[in-house]
C-alpha distance (Angstrom), angle and dihedral (degrees) to the residues before:
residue distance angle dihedral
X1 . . .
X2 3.87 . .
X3 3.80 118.6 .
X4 3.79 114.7 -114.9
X5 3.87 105.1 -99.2
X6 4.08 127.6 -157.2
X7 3.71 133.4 -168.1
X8 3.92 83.5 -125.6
X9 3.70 113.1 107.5
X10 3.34 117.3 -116.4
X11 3.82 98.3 -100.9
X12 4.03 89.5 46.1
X13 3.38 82.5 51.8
X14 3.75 102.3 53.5
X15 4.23 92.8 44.6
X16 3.82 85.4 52.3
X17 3.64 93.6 45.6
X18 3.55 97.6 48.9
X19 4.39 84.8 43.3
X20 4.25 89.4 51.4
X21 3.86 86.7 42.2
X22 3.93 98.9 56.9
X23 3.91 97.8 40.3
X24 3.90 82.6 48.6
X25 3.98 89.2 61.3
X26 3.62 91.5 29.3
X27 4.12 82.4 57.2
X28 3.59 101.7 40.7
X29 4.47 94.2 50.4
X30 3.80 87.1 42.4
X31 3.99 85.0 57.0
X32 4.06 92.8 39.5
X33 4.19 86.4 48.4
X34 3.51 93.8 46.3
X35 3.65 96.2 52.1
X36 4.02 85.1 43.7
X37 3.68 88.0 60.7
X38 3.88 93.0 38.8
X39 3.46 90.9 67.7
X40 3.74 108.2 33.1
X41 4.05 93.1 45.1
X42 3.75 118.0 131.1
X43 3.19 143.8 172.1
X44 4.00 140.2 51.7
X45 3.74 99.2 -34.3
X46 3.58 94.3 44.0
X47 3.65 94.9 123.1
X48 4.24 99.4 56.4
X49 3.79 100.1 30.3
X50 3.82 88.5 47.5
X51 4.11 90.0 49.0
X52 3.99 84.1 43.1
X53 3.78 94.4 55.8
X54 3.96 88.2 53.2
X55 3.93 79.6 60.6
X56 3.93 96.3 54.7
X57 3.72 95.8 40.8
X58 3.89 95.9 47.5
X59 3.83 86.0 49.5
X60 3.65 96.3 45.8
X61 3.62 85.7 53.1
X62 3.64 103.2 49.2
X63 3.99 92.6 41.0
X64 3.93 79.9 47.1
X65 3.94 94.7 59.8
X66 4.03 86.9 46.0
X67 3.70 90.0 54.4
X68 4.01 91.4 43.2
X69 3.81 87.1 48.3
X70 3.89 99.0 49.5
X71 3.75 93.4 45.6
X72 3.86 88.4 56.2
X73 3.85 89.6 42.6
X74 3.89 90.5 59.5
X75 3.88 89.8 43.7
X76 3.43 98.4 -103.0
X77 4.15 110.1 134.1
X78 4.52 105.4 -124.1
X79 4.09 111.0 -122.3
X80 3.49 101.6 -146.8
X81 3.70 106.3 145.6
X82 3.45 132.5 124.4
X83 3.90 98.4 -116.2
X84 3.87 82.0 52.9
X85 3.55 99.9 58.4
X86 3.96 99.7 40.2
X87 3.71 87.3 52.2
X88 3.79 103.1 39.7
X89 3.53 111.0 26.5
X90 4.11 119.8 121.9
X91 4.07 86.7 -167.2
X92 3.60 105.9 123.7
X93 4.01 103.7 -127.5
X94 3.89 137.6 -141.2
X95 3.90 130.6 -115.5
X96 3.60 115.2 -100.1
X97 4.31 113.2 -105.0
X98 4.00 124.6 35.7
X99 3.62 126.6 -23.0
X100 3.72 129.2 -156.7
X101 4.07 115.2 -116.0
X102 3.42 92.3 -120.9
X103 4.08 93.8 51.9
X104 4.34 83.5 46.6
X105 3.73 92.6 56.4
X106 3.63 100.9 37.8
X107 4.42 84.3 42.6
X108 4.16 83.4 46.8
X109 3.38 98.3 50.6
X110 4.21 91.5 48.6
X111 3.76 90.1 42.1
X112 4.04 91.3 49.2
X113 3.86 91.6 43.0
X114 3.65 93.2 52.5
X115 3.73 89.8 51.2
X116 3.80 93.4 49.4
X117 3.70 89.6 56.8
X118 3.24 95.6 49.3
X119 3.84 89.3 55.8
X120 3.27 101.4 48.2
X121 3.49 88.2 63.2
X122 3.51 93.9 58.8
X123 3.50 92.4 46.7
X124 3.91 89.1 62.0
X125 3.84 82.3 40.0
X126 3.51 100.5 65.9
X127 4.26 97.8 33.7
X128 3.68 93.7 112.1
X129 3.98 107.5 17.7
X130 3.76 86.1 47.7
X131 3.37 135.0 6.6
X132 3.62 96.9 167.1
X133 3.80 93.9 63.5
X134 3.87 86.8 44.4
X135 3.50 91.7 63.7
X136 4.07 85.9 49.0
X137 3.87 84.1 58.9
X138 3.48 97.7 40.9
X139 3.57 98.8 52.7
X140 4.27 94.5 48.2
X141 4.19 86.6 42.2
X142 3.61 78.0 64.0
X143 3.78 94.7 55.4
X144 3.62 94.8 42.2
X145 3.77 88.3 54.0
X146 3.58 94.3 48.4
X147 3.68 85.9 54.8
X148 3.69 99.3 47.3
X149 3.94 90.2 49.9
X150 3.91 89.4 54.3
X151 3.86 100.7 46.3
X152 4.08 89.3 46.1
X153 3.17 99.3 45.5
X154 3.95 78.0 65.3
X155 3.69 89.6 66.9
């Protein structure tokens, strides 16, 4: 079977692989951590934080599949695998057991902001070798920032 070609050069192609490749495990831990604190929420505003962190995970998810998608659209072969994301991931995790509302938003909001960062330095990343994929990480930026606004704002 043929490889997957691009018009990308090579080196355009590398930066934006290695951009589409950390927002992919970025995604994929924010989703695991999310469902972490889904289920081991407590505490008086259990019932809208834990229906807002069905809303992040679900995004992080879809926007994860994009990413995935791209990456294998410019030839660049998706990392998604367990192994991958215990021993790469820069997402910020949560103690095992239950965790006080108040420790998930304030733990949310530094786990989301940390992400953000991170993509906003692919999205100057990939200006020139790729402005296609920039949009890609422009447009789910702007998710994770509405996110991050409405679990702080909980604070």
């Amino acid at each position: 079977m043929a490889p997957i070609t691009s018009l990308l050069t090579a080196e355009n192609k590398k930066i934006t692989g290695e951009a589409l490749q950390g927002a992919l495990l970025d995604l994929l831990d924010l989703s695991l951590v999310g469902k972490q604190a889904h289920w081991n929420l407590t505490g008086r505003f259990f019932r809208s934080i834990h229906l807002q962190l069905d809303d992040i995970v679900k995004m992080a998810r879809k926007t994860a599949d994009l990413v995935a998608e791209r990456a294998v659209a410019i030839g660049v072969s998706p990392d998604g695998r367990a192994t991958t994301i215990a021993n790469d991931s820069q997402v910020p995790h949560l103690d095992a057991g239950p965790i006080e509302d108040g420790k998930v938003i304030a733990a949310m909001t530094d786990i989301l902001e940390s992400i953000i960062r991170r993509m906003r330095k692919r999205i100057d990343a990939t200006e020139r070798p790729d402005p296609v994929t920039q949009d890609l990480l422009i447009g789910l930026t702007r998710d994770l920032e509405k996110h991050h606004w409405m679990i702080q704002a909980q604070r």
